[in-house]
N, C-alpha and C positions, 0 to 999 in steps of 0.2 A: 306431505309435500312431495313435488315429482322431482327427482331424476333430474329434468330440464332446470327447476325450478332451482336445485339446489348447484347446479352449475352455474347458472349466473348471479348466484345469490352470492357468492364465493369471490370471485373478482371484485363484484362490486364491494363487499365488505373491506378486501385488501385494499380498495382503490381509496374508500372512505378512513380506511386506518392509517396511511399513507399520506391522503391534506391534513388530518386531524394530526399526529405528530410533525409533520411541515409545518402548519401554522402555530404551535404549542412551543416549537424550536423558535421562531421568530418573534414570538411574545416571553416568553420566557429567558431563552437565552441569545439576546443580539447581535453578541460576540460568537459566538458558536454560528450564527446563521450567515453573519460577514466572514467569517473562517471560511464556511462551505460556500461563498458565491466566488469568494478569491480564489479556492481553490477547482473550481466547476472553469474559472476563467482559464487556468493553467491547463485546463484539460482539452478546453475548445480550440486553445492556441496548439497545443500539443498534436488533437487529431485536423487540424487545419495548419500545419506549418508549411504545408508546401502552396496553397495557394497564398497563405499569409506571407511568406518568406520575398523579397522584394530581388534578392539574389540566389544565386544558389549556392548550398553548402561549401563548396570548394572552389567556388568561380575567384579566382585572385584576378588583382590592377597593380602589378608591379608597380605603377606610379604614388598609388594610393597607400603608399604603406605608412601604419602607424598615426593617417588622418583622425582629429579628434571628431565628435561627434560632429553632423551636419545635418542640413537639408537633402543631400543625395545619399549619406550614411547615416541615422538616425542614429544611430552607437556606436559611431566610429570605424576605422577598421585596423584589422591585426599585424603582425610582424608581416604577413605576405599576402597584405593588401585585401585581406577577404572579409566579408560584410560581419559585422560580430553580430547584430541582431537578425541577421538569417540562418547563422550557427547556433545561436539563441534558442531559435524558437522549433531546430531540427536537433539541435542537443534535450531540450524539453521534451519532446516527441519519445526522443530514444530513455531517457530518465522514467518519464512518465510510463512509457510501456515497461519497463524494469520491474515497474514500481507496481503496477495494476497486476501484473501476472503473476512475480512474487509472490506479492499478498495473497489471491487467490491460489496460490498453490500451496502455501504456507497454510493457508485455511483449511483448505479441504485436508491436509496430511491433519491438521491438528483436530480436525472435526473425527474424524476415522478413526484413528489410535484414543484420541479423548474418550468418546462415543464408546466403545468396546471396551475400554478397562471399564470405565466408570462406570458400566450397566455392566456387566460380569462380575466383577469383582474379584473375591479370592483366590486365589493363585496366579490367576492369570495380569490382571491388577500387579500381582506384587512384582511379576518378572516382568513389564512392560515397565513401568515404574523406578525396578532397577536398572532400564537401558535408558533410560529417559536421565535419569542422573548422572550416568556414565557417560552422555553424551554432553549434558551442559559440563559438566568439571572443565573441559576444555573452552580456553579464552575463545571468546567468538570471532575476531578480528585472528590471531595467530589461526586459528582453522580454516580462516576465508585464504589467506596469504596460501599457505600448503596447501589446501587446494587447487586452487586456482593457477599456484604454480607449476604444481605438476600436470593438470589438465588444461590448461594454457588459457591465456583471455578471451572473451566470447560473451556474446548476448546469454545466449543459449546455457552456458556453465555459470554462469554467474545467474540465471533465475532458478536454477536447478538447486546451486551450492547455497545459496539464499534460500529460497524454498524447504528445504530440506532443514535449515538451520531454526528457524524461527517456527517451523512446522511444527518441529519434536519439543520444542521446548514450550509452546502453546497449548500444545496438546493438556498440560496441568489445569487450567484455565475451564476449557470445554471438560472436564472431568469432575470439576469441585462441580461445575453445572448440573452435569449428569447425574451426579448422583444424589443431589438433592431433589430433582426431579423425578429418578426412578421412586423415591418415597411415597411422591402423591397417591392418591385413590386412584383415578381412575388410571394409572399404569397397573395397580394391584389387580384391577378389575378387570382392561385388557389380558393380564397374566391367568387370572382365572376361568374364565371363557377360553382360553388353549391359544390365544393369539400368539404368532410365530414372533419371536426378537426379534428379525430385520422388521414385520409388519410394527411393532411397538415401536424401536427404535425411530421409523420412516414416519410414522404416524401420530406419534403421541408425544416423544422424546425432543425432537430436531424441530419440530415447530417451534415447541417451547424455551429450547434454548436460542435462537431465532435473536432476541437481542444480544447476547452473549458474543454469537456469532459476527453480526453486522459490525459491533464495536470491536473485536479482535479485527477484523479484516480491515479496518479504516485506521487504528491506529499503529498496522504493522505499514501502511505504505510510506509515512516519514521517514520510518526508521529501514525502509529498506533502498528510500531514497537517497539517504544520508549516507547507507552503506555502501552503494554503489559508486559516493562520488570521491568514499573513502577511498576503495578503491582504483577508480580512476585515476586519483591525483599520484596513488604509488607505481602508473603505470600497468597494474593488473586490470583493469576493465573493459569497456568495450574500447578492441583498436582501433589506432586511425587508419581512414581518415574521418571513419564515424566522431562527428560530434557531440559528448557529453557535457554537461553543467562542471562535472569532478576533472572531465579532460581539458577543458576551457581553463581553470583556475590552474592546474599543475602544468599547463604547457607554455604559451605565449601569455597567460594572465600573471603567471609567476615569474617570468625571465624579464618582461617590458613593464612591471604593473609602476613601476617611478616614473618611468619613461609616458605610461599611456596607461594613465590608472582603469581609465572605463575599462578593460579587458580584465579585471580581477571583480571589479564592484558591479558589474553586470550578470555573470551566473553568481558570483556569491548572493547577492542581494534577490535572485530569484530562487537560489536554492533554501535562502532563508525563510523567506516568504511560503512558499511549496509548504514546508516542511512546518512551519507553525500554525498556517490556516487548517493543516488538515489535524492536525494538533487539538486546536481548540475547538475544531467541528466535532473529534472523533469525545471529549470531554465533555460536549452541551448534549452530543447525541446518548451519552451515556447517562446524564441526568435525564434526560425525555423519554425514553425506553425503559429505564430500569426504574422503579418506585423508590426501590430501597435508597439509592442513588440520589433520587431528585431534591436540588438543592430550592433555595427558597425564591419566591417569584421575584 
């Protein structure tokens, strides 16, 4: 077979292994496939919030304050007359980007440290291993606060202090992988042939752990979504007058929520949602991927 042949033979197989567990997820698991369409809608609102937004994030109507939902406010508006569903959907934005970047940094630190102990092993394993525990002993929540504290609130610090948190402590995850993977033959075999560790690890290792992968990454973003809006509501998150889901609920959703309940039941009830569709995707994707996993039709 050519060269050519085997380049496009490669896309296409991923493109055919890609409908095949798509369609498998939707026969299989229907709650897992409504999880991921709820949660793809959160996404589309997210990267469309500014042509979707009807107002803009900080545009106030002194007159309009505290109006219940309507036909010119669809959710109402705030303590200072500003549209809550164009906060809405520019706090989703800001949440969602938290969340997606996180994850993927979270990922990648835990693919890297995981990947290296767990194909090396001895020694090096054991002192990697022993920071890895030295670093979860501390509450995750007390660690964000002191952080955060001393390095002040921000987008930026808080994907970084997240990233870093969830990275090292995942890294166990991608390691039990690894090293049951370094067992197989053909790693033996790569090994025997004189093949370099990054060529095995890039070639042989990280394909295979491939589901391991997807499913850490999907189910760290609830949980880094939910951390964010922890934060936010203690006033450590992204400042105003950026609008969060966690800023929404700890500012005017907490001070007026008797008064003008839509401003608490509006990011709550989207933070709720966010955070369980991707929930129960990231739990039906782990039965479809994984054999060992996969639960009954």
């Amino acid at each position: 077979m050519s060269a050519v042949t085997l380049e496009t033979a490669a896309p296409a197989a991923a493109a055919e292994g890609v409908r095949s567990a798509t369609l498998r997820l939707i026969r299989e698991k229907p709650l897992g496939a409504v999880g991921a369409a709820v949660f793809l809608f959160f996404v589309f609102c997210a990267v469309f919030a500014h042509p979707l937004a009807p107002y803009g994030e900080n545009e106030t109507e002194v007159f309009n304050r505290l109006r219940p939902p309507s036909v010119q406010h669809l959710l109402g508006t705030d303590n200072l007359g500003r549209d809550v569903l164009s906060r809405l959907l520019m706090g989703g934005q800001a949440s969602m980007l938290v969340g997606v970047l996180t994850s993927a940094l979270a990922t990648v630190i835990s693919v890297i440290v995981g990947m290296l102990a767990g194909y090396f092993g001895g020694r090096f394993d054991l002192v990697t291993q022993r920071m890895v525990d030295s670093w979860m002993i501390f509450p995750d929540l007390v660690l964000l606060i002191v952080v955060i504290s001393v390095l002040g609130p921000g987008m930026t610090q808080i994907i970084v202090v997240l990233g870093l948190l969830y990275g090292i402590g995942g890294s166990r995850i991608i390691r039990g992988a690894v090293m049951s993977v370094r067992e197989n033959t053909y790693t033996r075999a790569a090994q025997a042939i004189g093949a370099s560790p990054l060529h095995i690890l890039w070639r042989h290792i990280l394909p295979n752990i491939g589901p391991v992968v997807i499913l850490l990454f999907t189910s760290r973003i609830g949980a880094v979504i939910l951390a964010e809006a922890g934060l936010s509501f203690l006033g450590l998150g992204v400042p105003p007058p950026a609008a969060t889901w966690g800023e929404m609920l700890t500012g005017s959703g907490r001070s007026y929520m008797y008064v003008a309940p839509w401003l608490a039941l509006a990011p709550g009830i989207c933070l709720t949602l966010a955070v369980f569709s991707i929930n129960i995707f990231g739990d039906a994707l782990r039965d479809v991927l994984d054999p060992r996993m996969r639960g009954s039709r």
